[in-house]
C-alpha positions in Angstrom: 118.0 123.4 47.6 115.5 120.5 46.3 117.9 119.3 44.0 121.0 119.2 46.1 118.9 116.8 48.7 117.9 115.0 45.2 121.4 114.6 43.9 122.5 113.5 47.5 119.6 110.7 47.8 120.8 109.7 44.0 124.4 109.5 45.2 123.9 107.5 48.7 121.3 105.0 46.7 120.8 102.1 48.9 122.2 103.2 52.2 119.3 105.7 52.6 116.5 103.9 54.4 113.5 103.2 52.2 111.2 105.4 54.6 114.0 108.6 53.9 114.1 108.2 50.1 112.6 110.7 48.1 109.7 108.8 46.1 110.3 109.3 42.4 107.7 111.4 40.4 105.9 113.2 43.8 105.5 117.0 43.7 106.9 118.2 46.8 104.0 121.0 47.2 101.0 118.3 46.5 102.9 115.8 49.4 103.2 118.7 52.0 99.9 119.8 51.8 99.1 116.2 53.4 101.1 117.5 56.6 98.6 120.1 57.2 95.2 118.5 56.9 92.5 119.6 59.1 90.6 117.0 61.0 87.2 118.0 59.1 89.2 117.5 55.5 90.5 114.5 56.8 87.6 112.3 57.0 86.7 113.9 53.1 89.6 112.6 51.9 90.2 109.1 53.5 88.1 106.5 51.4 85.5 105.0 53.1 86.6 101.3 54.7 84.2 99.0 56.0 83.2 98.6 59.7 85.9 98.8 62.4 85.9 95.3 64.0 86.5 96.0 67.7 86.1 93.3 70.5 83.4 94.0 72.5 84.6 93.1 75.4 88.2 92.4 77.1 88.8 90.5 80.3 91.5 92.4 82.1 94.1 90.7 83.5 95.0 90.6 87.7 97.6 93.2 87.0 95.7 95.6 84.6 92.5 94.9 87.4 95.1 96.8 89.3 96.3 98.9 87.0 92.4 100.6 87.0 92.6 100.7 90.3 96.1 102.6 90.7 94.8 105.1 87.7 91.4 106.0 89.0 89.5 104.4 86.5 87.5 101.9 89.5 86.8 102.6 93.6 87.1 99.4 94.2 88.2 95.9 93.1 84.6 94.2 93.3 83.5 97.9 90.7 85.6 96.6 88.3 83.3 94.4 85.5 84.0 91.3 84.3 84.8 92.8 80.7 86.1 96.2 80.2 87.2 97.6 76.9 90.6 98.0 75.7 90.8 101.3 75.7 90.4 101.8 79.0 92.8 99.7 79.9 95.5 101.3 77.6 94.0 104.8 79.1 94.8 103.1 82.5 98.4 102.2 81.6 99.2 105.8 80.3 97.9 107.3 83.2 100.3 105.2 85.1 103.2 105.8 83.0 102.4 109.4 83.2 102.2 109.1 87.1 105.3 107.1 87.2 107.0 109.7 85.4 106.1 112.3 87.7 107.0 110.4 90.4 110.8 109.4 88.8 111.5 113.0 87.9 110.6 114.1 91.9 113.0 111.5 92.8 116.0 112.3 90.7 115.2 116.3 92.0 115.5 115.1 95.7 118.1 113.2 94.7 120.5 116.3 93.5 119.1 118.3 95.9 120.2 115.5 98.5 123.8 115.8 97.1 124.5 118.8 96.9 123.9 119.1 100.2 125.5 115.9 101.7 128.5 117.7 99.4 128.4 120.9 101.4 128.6 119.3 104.1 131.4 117.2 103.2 133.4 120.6 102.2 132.9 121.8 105.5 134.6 118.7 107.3 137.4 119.5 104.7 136.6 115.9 103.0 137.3 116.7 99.9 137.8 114.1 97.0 141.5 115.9 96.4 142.2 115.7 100.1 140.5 111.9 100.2 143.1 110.8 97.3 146.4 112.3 98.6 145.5 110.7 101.8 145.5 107.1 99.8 148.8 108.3 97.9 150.4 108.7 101.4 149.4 105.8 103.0 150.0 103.3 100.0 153.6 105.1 100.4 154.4 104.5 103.6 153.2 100.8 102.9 155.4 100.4 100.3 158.5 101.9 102.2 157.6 99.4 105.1 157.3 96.5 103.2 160.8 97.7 100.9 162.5 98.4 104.6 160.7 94.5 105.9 162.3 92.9 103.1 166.3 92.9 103.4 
């Protein structure tokens, strides 16, 4: 099956994306064994960088003071420090999108359930969007033989 995908990469050439081309001379086996790394063999096989540099310290914003607030990272506005780190601020934001989500998704629900029901109703007064659209037809031609009968 390998060398189909390989004759197919081979015959598309450039129109493959670089990140979806095979890379020439790497042993399929040895490259998916990098997809199931444990987290403990992990930090064996990464080479050892230098110090993270992180900023101590990030002055939030008016809006992200309020985003901590909204998320439940703070009680209260005067709890909220001067500097806070950045990660709290992004976990602060994901709450919020996560919240927001929620909240969207309980909406479109009422939403449907909403119309379905204003549609129910709608059947029951016989206002359907058949009987809505020959009523239209009719009128427009009784309009039309007015205005023809008007004319002469």
């Amino acid at each position: 099956m390998w060398g189909r995908v390989d004759r197919a990469v081979n015959l598309l050439g450039r129109n493959i994306p670089s990140v979806l081309r095979m890379t020439t001379g790497v042993d399929l086996m040895t490259s998916r064994r990098w997809l199931c790394i444990k987290p403990h063999e992990e930090t064996k096989l990464r080479p050892k960088s230098g110090p993270v540099l992180r900023v101590p310290g990030y002055k939030p914003t008016e809006w992200e003071r309020r985003f901590l607030l909204w998320a439940g990272h703070y009680k209260k506005p005067e709890d909220i420090p001067e500097t806070v780190s950045i990660e709290t601020v992004r976990a602060a934001k994901t709450t919020l999108r996560v919240k927001f989500s929620y909240v969207m998704m309980a909406l479109t629900i009422l939403g449907c359930i909403t119309m379905v029901i204003r549609g129910k109703q709608a059947v029951k007064r016989h206002e359907t969007l058949t009987s809505i659209n020959l009523e239209k037809k009719a009128q427009w031609k009784e309009e039309a033989s007015q205005s023809a009968s008007a004319k002469p």
